[in-house]
N, C-alpha and C positions, 0 to 999 in steps of 0.2 A: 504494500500500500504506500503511496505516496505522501508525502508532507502535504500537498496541498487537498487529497484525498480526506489525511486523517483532519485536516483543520474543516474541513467541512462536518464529515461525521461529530467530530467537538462542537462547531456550532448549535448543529440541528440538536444536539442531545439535550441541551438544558430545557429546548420548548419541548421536547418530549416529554421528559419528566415533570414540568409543569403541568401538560394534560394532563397526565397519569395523578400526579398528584392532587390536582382539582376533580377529576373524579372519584378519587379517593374518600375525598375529604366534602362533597357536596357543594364542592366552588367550580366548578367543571367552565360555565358561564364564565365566571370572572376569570380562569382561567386562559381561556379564549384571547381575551385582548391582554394579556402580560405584555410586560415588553419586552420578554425573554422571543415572543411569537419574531416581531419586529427586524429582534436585533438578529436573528436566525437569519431573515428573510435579504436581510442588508448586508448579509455575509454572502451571497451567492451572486454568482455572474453567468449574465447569459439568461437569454428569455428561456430558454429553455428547463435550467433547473430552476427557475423562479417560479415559469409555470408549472414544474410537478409539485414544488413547495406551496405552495398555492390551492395548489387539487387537494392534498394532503391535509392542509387544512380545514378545507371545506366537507373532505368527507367528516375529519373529526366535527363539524359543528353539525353536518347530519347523525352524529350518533347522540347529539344532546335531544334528537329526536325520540329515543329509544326508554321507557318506564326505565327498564333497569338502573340508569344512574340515579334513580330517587331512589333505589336500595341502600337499606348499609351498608357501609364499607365491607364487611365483611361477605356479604353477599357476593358483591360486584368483583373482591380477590377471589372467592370460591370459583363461580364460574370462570375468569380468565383462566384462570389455572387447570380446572378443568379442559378448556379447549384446547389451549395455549401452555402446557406442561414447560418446564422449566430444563427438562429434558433433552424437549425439541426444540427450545427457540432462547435458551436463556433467560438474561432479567425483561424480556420484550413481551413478556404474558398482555399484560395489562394494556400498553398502549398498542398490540395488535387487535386484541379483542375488541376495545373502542374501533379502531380502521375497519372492523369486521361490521360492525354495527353502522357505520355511516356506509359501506359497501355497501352492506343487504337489502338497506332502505328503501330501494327503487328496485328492487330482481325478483324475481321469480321464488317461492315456495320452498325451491330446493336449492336457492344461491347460499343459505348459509353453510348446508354442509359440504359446497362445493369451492366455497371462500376457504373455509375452514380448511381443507385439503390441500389448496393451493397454497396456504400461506408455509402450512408447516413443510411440502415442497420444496417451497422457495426459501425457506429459511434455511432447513438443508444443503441445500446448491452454496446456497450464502455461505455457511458454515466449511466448505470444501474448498469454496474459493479462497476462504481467507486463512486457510488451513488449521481451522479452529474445529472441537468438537462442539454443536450445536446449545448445549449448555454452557457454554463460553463464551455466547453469543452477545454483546452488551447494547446497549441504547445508540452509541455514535457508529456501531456497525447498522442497524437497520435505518438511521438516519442518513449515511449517506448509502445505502444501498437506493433506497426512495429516490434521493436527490438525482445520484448518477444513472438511473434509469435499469438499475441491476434488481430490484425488488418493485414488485406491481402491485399496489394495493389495491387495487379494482382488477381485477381479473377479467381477460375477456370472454366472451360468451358463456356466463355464469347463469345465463334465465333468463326470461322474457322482460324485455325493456320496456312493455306497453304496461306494466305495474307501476302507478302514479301513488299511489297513497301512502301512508305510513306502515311499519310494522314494530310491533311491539314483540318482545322476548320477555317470555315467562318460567323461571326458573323452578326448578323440581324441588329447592327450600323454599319452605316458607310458600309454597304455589297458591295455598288458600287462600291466603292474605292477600298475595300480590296478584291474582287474577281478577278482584273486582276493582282493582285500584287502575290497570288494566282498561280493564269495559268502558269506566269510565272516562277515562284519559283519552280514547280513540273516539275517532272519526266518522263516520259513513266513508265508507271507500277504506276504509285501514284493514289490518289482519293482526293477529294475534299469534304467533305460534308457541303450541305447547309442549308440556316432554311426552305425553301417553292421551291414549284413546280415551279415558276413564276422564282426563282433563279436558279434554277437549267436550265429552260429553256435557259436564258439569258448566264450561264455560258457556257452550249455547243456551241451556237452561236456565243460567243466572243472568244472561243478555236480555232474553225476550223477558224477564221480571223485570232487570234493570230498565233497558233503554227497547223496549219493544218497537218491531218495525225498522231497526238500524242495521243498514246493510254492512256491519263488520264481521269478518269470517276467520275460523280457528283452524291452524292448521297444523299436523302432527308431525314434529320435527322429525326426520328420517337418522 
């Protein structure tokens, strides 16, 4: 890796960690406009990695779309972790999970578990490249993998792009509590996806009590 490589990866890492840490911590928004974001972004040359840095961002302010960051913190480590094992991707669980979640937003039913596959993929390849075992993997390696165009956090042909609405992720702790919080936080035109059949059941039946006549639909995470 180069000097001018690794100074990039340095830059982009502290506005990661600020994501990560405002989702953490329930300041996700404020997180948003730091000036850690800024100072990243005025570190890069070239319309071109300004514009992946850029995308980058924006999918993170689509994942403030997503119920799950009004979870606990503890919640919201549980699942990254879950997806995003420390394993396969290093200390990068948490601020891929968020990129997962502003991905999914607009795809198709089955783009989560097909982001999800993709990432740990490419974090893989990542990890070969840089002659690191995948658990070694830190925040200014996926920073500048993003920037230099060597990590894709929107994958292409992930599901149908004609999906305009929101989707909410409903998590297997805690599922009771957080499916009517849920219901009601979405839309008409939104979706819901849940972990089991039995969920998914109970979701439709507490919709039509809830908000009857709302065209938002549950869907069983594969």
């Amino acid at each position: 890796m180069s000097i001018e490589q690794e100074s990039v990866g340095s830059a982009i890492a502290p506005a990661l960690s600020s994501l990560e840490m405002g989702a953490v911590l329930g300041t996700y928004e404020k997180a948003l406009k730091t000036p850690q974001i800024q100072e990243a972004r005025n570190h890069l040359v070239g319309n071109e990695q300004i514009g992946r840095f850029d995308r980058m961002i924006e999918l993170f302010a689509m994942a403030g779309g997503h119920g799950m960051l009004s979870l606990k913190a503890s919640y919201l480590i549980d699942r990254a972790t879950v997806d995003f094992p420390e394993s396969s991707v290093g200390e990068n669980s948490i601020v891929l999970y968020l990129l997962m979640l502003g991905a999914v937003s607009r795809k198709s039913a089955d783009a989560l578990t097909n982001i999800k596959t993709s990432y740990i993929e490419q974090m893989r390849n990542l990890g070969e490249s840089l002659g690191k075992t995948p658990n070694k993997l830190q925040l200014p390696d996926l920073g500048e993998a993003i920037i230099n165009n060597s990590f894709n956090p929107e994958p292409f042909e992930i599901g149908d792009d004609s999906f305009t609405g929101n989707t909410f992720i409903v998590p297997i702790t805690n599922w009771n509590t957080v499916l009517p919080q849920m219901i009601e936080k979405a839309e008409s035109g939104d979706r819901i996806i849940v972990q089991t059949d039995a969920m998914k059941e109970l979701g439709e039946i507490a919709l039509a009590r809830m908000r009857p006549g709302e065209n938002i639909s549950f869907i069983v995470e594969e």
